[in-house]
N, C-alpha and C positions, 0 to 999 in steps of 0.2 A: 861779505857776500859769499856763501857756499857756493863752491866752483859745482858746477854741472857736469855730467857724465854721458860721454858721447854713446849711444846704442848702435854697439855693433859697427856695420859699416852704413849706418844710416846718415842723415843728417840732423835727426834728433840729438835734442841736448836735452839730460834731464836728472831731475835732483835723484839724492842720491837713496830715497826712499821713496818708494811708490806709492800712496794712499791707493788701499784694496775698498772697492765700493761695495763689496759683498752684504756689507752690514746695512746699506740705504734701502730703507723700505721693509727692512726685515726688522734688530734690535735696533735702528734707530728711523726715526719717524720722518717726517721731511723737515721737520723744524730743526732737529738733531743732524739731522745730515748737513744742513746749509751751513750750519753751526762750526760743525770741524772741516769742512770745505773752507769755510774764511780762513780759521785758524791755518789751515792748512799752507795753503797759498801765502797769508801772511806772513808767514814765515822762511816764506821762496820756496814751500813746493810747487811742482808744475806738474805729475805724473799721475794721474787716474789710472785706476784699473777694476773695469767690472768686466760684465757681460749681459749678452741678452738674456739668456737664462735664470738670471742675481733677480727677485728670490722665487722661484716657484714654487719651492720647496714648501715654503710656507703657506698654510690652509689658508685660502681665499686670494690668495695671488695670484698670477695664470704668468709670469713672467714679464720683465722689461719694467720690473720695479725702479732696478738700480739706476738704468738708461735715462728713467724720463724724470728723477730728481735731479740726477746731473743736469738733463738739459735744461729743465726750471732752471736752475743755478745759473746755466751759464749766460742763459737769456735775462735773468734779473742781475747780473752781476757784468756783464758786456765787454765780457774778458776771453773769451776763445780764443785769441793768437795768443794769449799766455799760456795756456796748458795742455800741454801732449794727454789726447787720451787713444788709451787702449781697450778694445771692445773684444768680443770675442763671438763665435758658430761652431752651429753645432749641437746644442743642448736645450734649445727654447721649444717649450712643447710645439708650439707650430710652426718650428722651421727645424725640425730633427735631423740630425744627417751631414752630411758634405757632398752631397749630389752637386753637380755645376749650376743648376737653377735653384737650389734650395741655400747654396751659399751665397746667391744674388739677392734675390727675395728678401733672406733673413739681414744683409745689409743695407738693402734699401728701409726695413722698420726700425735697423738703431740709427740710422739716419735721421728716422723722422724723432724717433724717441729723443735723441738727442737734441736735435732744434739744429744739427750742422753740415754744411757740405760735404764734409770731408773728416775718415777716421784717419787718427794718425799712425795708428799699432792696431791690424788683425788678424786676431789669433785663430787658427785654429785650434776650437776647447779641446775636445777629445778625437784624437785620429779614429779614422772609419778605414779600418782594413779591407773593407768588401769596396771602398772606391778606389780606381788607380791614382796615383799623384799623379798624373798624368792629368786627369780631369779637375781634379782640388788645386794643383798649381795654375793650371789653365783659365777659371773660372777666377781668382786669387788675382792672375796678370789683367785678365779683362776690368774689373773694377781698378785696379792702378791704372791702367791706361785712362779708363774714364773720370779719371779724378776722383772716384769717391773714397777709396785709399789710398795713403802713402807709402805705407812700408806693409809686411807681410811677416811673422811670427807662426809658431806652433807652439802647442802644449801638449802632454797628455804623448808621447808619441815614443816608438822604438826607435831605437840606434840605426835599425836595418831601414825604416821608415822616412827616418830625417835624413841620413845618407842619400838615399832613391832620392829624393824632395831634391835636396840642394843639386845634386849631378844634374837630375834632370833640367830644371831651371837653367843652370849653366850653359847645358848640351844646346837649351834649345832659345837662349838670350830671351827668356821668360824673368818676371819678377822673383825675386829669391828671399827665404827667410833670412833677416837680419835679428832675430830674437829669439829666444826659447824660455818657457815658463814652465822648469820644475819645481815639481816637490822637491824641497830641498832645506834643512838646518841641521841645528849640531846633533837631535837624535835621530834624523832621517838622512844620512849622508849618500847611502848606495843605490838612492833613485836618484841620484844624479851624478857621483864620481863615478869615472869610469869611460864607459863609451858615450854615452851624452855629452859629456865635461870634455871628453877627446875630441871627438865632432865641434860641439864651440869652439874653442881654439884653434880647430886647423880651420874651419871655413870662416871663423872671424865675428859668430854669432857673440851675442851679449845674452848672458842670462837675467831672468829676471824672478827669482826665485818666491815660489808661493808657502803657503805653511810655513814661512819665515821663522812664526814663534811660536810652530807647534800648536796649534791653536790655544795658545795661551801658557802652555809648560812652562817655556822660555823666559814669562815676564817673571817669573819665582815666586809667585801667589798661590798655586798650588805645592803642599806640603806635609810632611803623615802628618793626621787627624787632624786636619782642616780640609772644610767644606767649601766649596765654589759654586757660587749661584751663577751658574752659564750656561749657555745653550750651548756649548761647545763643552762642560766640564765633563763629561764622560771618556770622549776623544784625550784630554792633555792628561790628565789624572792618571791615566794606565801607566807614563811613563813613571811614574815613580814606585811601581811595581817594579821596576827595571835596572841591574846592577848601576847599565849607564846611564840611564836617568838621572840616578842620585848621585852620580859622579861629577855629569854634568851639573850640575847644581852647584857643588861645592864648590868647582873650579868656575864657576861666575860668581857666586855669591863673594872669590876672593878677590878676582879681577875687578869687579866693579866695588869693594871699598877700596883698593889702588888706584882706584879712576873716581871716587866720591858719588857717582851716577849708578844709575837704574840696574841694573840685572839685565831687563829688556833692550838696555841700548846697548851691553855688553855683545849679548845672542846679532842682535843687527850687526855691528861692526866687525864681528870674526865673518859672519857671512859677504857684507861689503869687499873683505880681506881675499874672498877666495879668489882663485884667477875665472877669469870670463865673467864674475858676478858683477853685473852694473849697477841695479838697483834692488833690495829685494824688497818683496810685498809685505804692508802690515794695514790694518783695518783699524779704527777707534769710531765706538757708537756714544763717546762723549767727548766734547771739546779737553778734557783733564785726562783723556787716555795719551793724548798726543806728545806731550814732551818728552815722555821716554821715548818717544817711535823717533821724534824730528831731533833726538841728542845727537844719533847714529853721523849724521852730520860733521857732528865736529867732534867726533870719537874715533882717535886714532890709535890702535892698540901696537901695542911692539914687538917683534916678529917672539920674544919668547910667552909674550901672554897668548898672541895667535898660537906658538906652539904647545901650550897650556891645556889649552881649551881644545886642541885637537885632538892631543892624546885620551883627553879626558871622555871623547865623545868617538873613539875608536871600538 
């Protein structure tokens, strides 16, 4: 049984890889999604992670794709006390913003999207500079009181931002971030070391890091002169334009045949490694994407291959 990872100072407990729902309703369909949902679980994960937003992006969507496969799922499968999900505001064309009644609003429709009482992680997507945390934290306590959240997260957010957030919450015995969801892996380190990474650790946040694998860099399938059929391959691909791209590369390609395992479960487990990282996020739009994401598990790396893989992606 893969021990669970406590979030922050929550009282969540949750595996050590997050399944990202990004992909539900977008490259995979709802058959596909229930698909690696079972696999998922069946294998002790517990951690969802989309948003209301997931996918709008895509023609003929309008948003709350991700939400309302989840809650199929969770209504045919009759398993909600087993999985922590995390939802997110802010980005859904009809609830834009973090206004105090626009972040009510937009959680009463993943409410319904979902089929459940109660979120258990919500995030704020992208901070809204022109709201004061003052009203975002306020409106954040009001649904915790009312039960329809339990815990409270940010993403997307300044150093100067998440500082204001937490004091304030404290100042004024308001519900407080226990999570933060950056960008964050080994070729994107300085949207999160730093003052983000210092803030988690002194107020006790758990990260839960998005872009995990680069959008696909990290799993070592892009490589010169091979082609990527993805809706993501424009984004990973650049990195191998990049000294440390291909640095990174080498120094996984060596670690994981010292480990026998994946490339991808290599990139997961150095980030698992960082401090305040509790779980980070990875997406599969096929039940055979999965074993590389769900190795990370039981992929313990040793503090000089973590040191390896640092230098490498300096």
């Amino acid at each position: 049984m893969t021990s669970l990872r406590t979030l922050g100072s929550s009282d969540l407990e949750v595996f050590p890889l997050a399944l990202g729902g990004n992909v539900f309703g977008w490259t995979a369909d709802e058959a596909a999604s229930f698909a690696v949902l079972d696999a998922y679980t069946a294998a002790g994960g517990n951690f969802l992670d989309t948003a209301d937003s997931y996918s709008a992006w895509v023609e003929g969507n309008g948003g709350g794709e991700s939400e309302t496969i989840i809650g199929r799922w969770l209504k045919a499968r009759g398993n909600r006390d087993d999985v922590v999900i995390a939802t997110k505001v802010s980005q859904h064309p009809e609830f834009p913003g973090l206004s105090a009644d626009n972040i009510k609003a937009a959680a009463d429709a993943s409410l319904r999207r979902l089929g459940t009482e109660h979120i258990d992680l919500y995030y704020t997507h992208f901070d809204k500079t022109e709201v004061p945390v003052e009203e975002i934290i306020g409106a954040l306590d009001e649904l915790v009181k009312a039960g329809k959240v339990r815990h409270i997260a940010a993403s997307n957010i300044s150093p100067e931002r998440l500082q204001e957030s937490l004091e304030f919450s404290d100042r004024e015995g308001l519900a407080r971030y226990v999570a933060l969801q950056p960008h964050y892996n080994l070729v994107s380190r300085d949207t999160y070391e730093g003052g983000l990474q210092d803030l988690a650790a002194r107020f006790g946040l758990a990260a839960v890091p998005y872009y995990a694998l680069a959008s696909g860099f990290l799993t070592g399938k892009y490589r010169p002169g091979t082609t990527v059929r993805s809706a993501r391959a424009g984004g990973a691909a650049k990195h191998l334009e990049t000294e440390r791209g291909r640095g990174v590369l080498a120094a996984l390609d060596e670690v994981a045949r010292e480990h026998d395992t994946e490339i991808a479960t290599v990139a997961l487990a150095w980030l698992a490694a960082q401090p305040t990282v509790a779980a980070p996020i990875a997406s599969a739009r096929t039940v055979e994407q999965l074993p590389a994401l769900l190795g990370v598990a039981g992929l313990e790396l040793t503090p000089e291959e973590i040191t390896r893989l640092t230098k490498a992606s300096a």
